[in-house]
N, C-alpha and C positions, 0 to 999 in steps of 0.2 A: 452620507445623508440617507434617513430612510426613506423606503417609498409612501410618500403620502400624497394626498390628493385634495382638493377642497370641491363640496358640491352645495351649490346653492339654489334652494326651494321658495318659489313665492309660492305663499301656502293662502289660502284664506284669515291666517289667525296672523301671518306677517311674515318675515322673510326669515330664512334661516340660514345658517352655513355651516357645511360640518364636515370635520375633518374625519379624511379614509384613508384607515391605516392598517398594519397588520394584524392590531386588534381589535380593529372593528371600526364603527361611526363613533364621535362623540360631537360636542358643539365646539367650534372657533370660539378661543377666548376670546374678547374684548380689551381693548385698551382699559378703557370703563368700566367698572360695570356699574350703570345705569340703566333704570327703565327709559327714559333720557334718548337712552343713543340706541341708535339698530343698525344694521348693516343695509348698504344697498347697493346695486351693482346697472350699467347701463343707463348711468347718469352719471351730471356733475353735483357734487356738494358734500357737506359733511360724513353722510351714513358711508359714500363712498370711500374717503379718505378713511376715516374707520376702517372696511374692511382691509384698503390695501397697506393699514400699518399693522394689520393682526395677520394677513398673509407674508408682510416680511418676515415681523418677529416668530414667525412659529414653523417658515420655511428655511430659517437663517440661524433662527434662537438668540437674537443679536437685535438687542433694544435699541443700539443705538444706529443701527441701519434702518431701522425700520422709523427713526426718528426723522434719519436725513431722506430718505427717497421716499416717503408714501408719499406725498404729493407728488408726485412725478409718477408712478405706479398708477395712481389714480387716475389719474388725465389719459395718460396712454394705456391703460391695461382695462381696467376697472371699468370705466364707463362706458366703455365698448362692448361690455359684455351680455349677452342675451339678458334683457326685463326679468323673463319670465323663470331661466332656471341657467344655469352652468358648471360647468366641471375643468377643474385648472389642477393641473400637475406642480407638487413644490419647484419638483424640476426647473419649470415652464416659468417660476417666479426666480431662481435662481440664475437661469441664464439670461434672463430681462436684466437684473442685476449686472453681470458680467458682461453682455454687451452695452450698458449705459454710459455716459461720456466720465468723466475726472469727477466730477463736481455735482451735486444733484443741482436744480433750477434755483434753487432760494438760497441758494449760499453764496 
């Protein structure tokens, strides 16, 4: 796995998240892409589960992990996360993974 990281900005214009990598910044893709949907972090609800199925898929590269646990990511990871801004190691999404039980919550 490479080193990547994700940093998330509440900006004035709306929220961001963007992936850091070896070569450089770019934007978290989207499940979506809708104007629709946005990412949001340090809450419960949609924008959140969003981001934590675009941090499975892009720390895993594996749609269909990120199918089964982003609500469980979310609850536990995602809504806890600082409002205002943060920074999460793929790492840090991978061994959340690895230490989670058999079965994600909805199955």
């Amino acid at each position: 796995m490479t080193r990547r990281a994700y940093r998330g900005e509440h900006l004035p214009t709306g929220r961001r998240v963007y992936v850091l990598g070896p070569d450089g910044a770019e934007r978290l893709v989207p499940r979506r892409r809708s104007s629709r949907w946005s990412y949001s972090w340090g809450c419960h609800g949609a924008g959140s589960q969003e981001l934590a199925w675009a941090l499975i898929r892009d720390a895993t590269g594996d749609r269909q992990l990120a199918d089964d646990w982003y609500l469980d990511l979310s609850i536990e990871i995602v809504s806890r996360l600082p409002s205002d801004e943060f920074e999460l190691r793929a790492s840090d999404v991978a061994t959340w993974l690895d230490a989670s039980p058999l079965y994600p919550s909805d199955a």
